[in-house]
C-alpha positions in Angstrom: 52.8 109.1 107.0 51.3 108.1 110.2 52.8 109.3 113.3 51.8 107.9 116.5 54.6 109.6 118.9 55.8 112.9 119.3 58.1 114.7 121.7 57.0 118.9 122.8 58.6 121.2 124.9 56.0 123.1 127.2 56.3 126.2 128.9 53.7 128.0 131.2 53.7 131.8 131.3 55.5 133.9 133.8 53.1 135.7 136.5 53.1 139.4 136.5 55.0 141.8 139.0 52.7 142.9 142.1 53.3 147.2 141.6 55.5 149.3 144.3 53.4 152.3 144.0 51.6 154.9 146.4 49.1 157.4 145.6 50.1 160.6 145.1 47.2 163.3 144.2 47.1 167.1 144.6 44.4 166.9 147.3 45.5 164.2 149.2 48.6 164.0 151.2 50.3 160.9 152.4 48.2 158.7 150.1 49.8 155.2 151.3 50.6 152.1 148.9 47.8 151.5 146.1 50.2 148.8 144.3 48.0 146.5 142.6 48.5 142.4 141.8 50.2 140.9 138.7 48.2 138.6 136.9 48.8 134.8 136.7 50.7 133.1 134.2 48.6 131.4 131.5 48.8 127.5 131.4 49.5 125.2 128.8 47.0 122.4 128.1 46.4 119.2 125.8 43.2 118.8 124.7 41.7 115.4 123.0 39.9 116.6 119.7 38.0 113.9 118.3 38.6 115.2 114.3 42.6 114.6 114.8 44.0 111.2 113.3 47.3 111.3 114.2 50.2 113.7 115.9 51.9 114.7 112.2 51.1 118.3 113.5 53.7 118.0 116.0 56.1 117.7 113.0 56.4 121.3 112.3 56.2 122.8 116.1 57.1 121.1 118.9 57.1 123.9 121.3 54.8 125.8 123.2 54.4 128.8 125.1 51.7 130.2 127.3 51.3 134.2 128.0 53.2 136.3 130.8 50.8 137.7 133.2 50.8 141.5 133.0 52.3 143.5 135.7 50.2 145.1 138.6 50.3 149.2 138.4 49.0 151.8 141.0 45.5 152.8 141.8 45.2 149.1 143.0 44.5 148.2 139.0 45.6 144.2 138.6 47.1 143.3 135.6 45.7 141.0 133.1 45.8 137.2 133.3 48.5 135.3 130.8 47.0 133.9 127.7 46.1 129.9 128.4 46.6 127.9 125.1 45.2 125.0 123.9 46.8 121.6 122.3 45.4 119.5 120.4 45.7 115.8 119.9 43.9 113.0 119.0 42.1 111.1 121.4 43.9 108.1 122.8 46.9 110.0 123.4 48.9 108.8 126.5 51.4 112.2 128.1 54.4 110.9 129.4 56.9 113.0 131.0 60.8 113.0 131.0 61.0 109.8 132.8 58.5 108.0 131.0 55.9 108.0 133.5 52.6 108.3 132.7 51.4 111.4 133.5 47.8 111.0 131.8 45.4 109.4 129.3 43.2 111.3 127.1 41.3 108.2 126.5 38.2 109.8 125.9 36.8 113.2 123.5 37.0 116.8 124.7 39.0 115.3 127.6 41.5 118.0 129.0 45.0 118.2 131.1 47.2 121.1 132.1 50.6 119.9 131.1 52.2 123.1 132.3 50.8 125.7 135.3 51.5 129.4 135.1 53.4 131.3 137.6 52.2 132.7 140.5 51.6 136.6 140.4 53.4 138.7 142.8 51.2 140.9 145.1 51.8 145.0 145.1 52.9 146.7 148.4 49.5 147.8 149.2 49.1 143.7 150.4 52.1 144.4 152.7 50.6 147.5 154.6 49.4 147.0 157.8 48.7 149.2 161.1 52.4 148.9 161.8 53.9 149.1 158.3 51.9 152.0 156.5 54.4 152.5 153.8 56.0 149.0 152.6 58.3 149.7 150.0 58.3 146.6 148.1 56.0 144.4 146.0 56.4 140.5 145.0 57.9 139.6 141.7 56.2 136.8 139.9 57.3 133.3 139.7 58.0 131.6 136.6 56.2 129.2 134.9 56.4 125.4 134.7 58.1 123.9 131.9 58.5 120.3 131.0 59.8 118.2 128.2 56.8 115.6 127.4 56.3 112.4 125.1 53.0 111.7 123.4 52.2 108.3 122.4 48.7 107.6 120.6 46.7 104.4 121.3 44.1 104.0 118.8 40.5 103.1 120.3 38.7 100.7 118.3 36.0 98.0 119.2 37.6 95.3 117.2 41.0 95.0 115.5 42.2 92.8 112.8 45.6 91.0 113.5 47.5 88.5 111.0 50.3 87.7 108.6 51.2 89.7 105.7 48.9 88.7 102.9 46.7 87.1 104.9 43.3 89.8 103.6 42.8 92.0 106.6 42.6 95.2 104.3 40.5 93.5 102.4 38.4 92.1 104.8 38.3 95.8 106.6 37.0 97.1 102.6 34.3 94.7 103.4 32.9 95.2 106.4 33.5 99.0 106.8 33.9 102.4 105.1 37.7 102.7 104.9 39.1 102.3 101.7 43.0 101.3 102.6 45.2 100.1 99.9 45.0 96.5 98.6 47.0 94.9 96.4 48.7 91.0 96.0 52.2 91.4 97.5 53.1 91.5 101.4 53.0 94.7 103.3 50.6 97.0 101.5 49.4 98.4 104.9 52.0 100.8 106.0 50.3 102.4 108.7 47.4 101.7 110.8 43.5 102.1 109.4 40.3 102.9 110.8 36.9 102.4 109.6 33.8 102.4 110.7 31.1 99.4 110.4 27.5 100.1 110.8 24.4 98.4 112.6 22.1 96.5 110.4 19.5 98.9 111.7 21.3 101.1 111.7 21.4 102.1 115.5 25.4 101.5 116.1 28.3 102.0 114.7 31.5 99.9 115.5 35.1 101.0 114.8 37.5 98.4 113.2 41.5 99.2 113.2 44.0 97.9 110.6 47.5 97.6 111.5 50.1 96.4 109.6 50.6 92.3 108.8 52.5 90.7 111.8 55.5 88.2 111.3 57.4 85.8 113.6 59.5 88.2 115.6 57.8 91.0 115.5 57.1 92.0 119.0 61.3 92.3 118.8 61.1 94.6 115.9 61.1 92.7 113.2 59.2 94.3 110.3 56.6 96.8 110.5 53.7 95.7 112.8 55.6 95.9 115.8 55.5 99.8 115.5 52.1 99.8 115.8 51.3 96.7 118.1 50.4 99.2 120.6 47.4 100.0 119.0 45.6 96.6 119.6 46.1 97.5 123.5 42.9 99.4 123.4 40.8 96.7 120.9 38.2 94.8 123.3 38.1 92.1 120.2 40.8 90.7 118.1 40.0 89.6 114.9 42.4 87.1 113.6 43.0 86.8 109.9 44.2 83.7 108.5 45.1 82.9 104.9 42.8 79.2 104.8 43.9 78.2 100.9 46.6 76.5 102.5 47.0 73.6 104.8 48.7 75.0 107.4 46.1 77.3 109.5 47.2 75.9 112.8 50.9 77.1 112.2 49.5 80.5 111.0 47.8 81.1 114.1 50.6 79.5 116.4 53.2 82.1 114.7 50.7 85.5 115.3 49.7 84.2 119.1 53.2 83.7 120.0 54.2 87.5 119.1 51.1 89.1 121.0 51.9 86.7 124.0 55.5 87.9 123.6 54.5 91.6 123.3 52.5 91.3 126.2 49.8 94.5 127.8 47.4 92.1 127.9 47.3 90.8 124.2 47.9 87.4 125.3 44.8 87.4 126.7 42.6 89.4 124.9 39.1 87.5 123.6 39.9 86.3 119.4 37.4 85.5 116.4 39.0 83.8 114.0 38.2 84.7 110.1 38.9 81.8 107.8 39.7 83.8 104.3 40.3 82.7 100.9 37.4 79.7 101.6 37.1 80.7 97.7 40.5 79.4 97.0 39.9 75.8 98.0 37.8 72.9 97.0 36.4 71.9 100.5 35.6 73.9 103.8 38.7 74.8 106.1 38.7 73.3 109.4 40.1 75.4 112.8 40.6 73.0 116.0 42.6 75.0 118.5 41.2 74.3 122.0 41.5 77.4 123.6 38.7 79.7 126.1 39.7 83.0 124.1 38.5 82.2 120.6 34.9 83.2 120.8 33.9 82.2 117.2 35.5 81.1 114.1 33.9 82.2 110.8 34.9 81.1 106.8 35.0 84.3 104.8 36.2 85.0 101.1 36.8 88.7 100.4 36.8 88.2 97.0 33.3 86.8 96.5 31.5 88.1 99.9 30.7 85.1 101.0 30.4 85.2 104.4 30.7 88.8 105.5 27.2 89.6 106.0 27.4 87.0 109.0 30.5 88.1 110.2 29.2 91.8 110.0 26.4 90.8 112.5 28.3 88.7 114.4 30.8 92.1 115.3 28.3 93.7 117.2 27.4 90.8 119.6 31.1 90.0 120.1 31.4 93.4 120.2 28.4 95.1 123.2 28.6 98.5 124.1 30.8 99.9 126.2 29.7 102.3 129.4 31.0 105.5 128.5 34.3 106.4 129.8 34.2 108.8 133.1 35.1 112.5 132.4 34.8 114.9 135.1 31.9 117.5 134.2 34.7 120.3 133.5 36.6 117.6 131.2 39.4 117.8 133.2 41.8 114.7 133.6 43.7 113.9 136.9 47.1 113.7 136.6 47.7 109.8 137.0 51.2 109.7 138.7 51.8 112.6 141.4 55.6 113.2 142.6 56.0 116.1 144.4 58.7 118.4 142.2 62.0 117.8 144.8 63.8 121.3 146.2 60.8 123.6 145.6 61.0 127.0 146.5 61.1 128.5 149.6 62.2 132.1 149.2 60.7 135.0 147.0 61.9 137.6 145.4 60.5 140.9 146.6 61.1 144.1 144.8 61.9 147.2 146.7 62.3 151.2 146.1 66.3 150.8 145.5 66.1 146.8 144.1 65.6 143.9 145.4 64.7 141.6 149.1 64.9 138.4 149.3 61.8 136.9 151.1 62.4 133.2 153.4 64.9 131.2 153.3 67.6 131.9 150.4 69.2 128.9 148.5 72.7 127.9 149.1 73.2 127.6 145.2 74.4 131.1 144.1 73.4 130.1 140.5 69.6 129.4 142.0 69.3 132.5 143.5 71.1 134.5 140.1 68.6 132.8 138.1 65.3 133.7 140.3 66.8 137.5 140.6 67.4 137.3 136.8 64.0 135.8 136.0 62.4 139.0 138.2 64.1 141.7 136.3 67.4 142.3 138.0 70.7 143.5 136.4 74.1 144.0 137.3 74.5 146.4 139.7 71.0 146.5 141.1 70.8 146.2 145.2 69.9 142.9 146.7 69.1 142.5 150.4 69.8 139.2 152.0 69.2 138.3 155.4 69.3 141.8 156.6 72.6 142.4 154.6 72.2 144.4 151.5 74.9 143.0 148.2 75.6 144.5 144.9 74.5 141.7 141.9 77.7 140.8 140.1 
């Protein structure tokens, strides 16, 4: 099985409570607030690991939680960042969120994201004391985390890419020219899921990667049979090569029918640079003959899998077709930028401070009694506990 989406839930830790504490020792009288911070929430991040094929490890978890911060306590001691963990996916894989926008592209090894930011940490009451307020008697809660519901889709990078009709040799051709051993055999549809291998440099000084994807048929870019699952995949190929089955007469309408689904498909496919491979040249008497006038065929080249004839030149000719590319840009910390930025709508404008008989609330309250239940929840309240709001002080319910 090869899975190229996946759908996790995220969650960022919660920050730590700041600590309502003053300093009581035999010696010293009237110590004042030592309340020390909570520690931040830990984030959640995807990382691109270059050893992953595919997202079939999203099968068995799909979510994911970060560490709490750790509460501040007295003596001004801070308490202990949450634990930031790590996902890994393969690289290529596009993070979507709920809506579908792109939220980034880890297009590129090592390259890193934070899908989900801890909390804040609330600050102890020795932050609060001032010339005029010796002894504050309250200390910030934390806030929670982010959490988020994201898709992962996985673009396959690869130099070239062979496109075609079922039968038409591509896994063949790909045993050929590369390392990858897929499945071949002499009925349609033996490719079930996309391939890589790897073809290297006469001299040995390059490597290019080739991708496999299932055959194509008419229709496919509306779901009809398998490759249009995977016609994502060619987004990312700088070169298409297009395989034809030449023992028959009709190469012209062979290429017409695979054209017209990538035009249809679209991202660019329709006019992405083609080299045409003439297989089977072993099956027929005389040499096949390709007269389409058109500026994105680059080359066309007579093949035969079954005898070799050919490949060596088609092998050379993949890594002039093919030049290297400038290396994609990854900040120095590996850290991607978020793509799309929307400011989250109805962000928080009150905190939740906790006092020596419960709770304050700090700025502007919501007018949702549910919002404020849940933030007094999230810091630790319970029914009964004191809550002062706007000077007036209410029993939780």
């Amino acid at each position: 099985m090869f899975d190229d989406r996946a759908r996790i839930h995220v969650q960022a830790g919660r920050g730590g409570d700041g600590s309502l504490h003053f300093r009581r020792e035999k010696h010293v009288p009237k110590g004042g607030p030592d309340g020390g911070d909570g520690g931040p929430g830990g984030d959640v991040v995807l990382v691109a690991d270059p050893d992953l094929r595919d997202l079939s490890a999203f099968r068995a978890k799909r979510s994911f939680k970060a560490g709490s911060g750790e509460p501040g306590r007295g003596a001004l001691k801070h308490g202990a960042s949450g634990e930031t963990i790590e996902i890994r996916v393969p690289v290529g894989t596009q993070v979507l969120d709920a809506d579908a926008q792109l939220i980034a592209d880890l297009a590129a090894p090592n390259a890193r994201v934070v899908a989900a930011r801890g909390g804040i940490a609330g600050r102890g009451n020795k932050r609060f004391a001032s010339p005029t307020r010796r002894t504050p008697r309250f200390a910030e809660t934390g806030l929670l985390g982010e959490e988020a519901t994201l898709d992962l889709r996985l673009k396959l990078l690869a130099d070239a890419a062979l496109v075609g009709l079922p039968n038409a040799g591509k896994s063949s051709l790909l045993a050929r020219i590369s390392n990858a051993r897929p499945k071949v055999a002499d009925y349609p549809f033996t490719t079930l899921a996309p391939v890589l291998g790897t073809v290297d440099a006469p001299d040995g000084t390059r490597q290019l990667t080739v991708l496999d994807v299932p055959g194509l048929i008419e229709g496919a870019s509306e779901g009809v049979g398998l490759g249009h699952e995977f016609l994502a995949h060619l987004e990312r190929a700088n070169l298409l090569l297009h395989v034809i089955d030449a023992a028959g007469d009709d190469i012209s309408e062979r290429f017409a029918t695979i054209d017209s689904e990538l035009a249809a498909y679209g991202a660019g496919l329709e006019s992405r640079p083609q080299a045409i491979v003439l297989n089977k040249i072993d099956l027929r008497a005389d040499q096949p003959s390709f007269d389409v006038g058109d500026d994105r065929i680059v080359r066309v080249f007579s093949v035969s899998c079954a005898t070799g004839a050919g490949i060596d030149e088609l092998k050379r000719a993949l890594f002039e077709l093919c030049p290297p590319q400038a290396p994609v840009d990854v900040p120095v910390d590996g850290m991607v930028d978020f793509l799309v930025y929307r400011p989250k709508p109805g962000g928080r404008r009150f905190r939740v401070l906790r006092t020596d008989r419960g709770f304050r609330i700090s700025g502007i309250p919501p007018s949702d009694e549910a919002e404020l239940e849940a933030a007094l929840k999230a810091a630790g309240a319970r029914k009964g506990d004191e809550v002062e709001v706007d000077g007036e002080v209410l029993e939780l319910q």
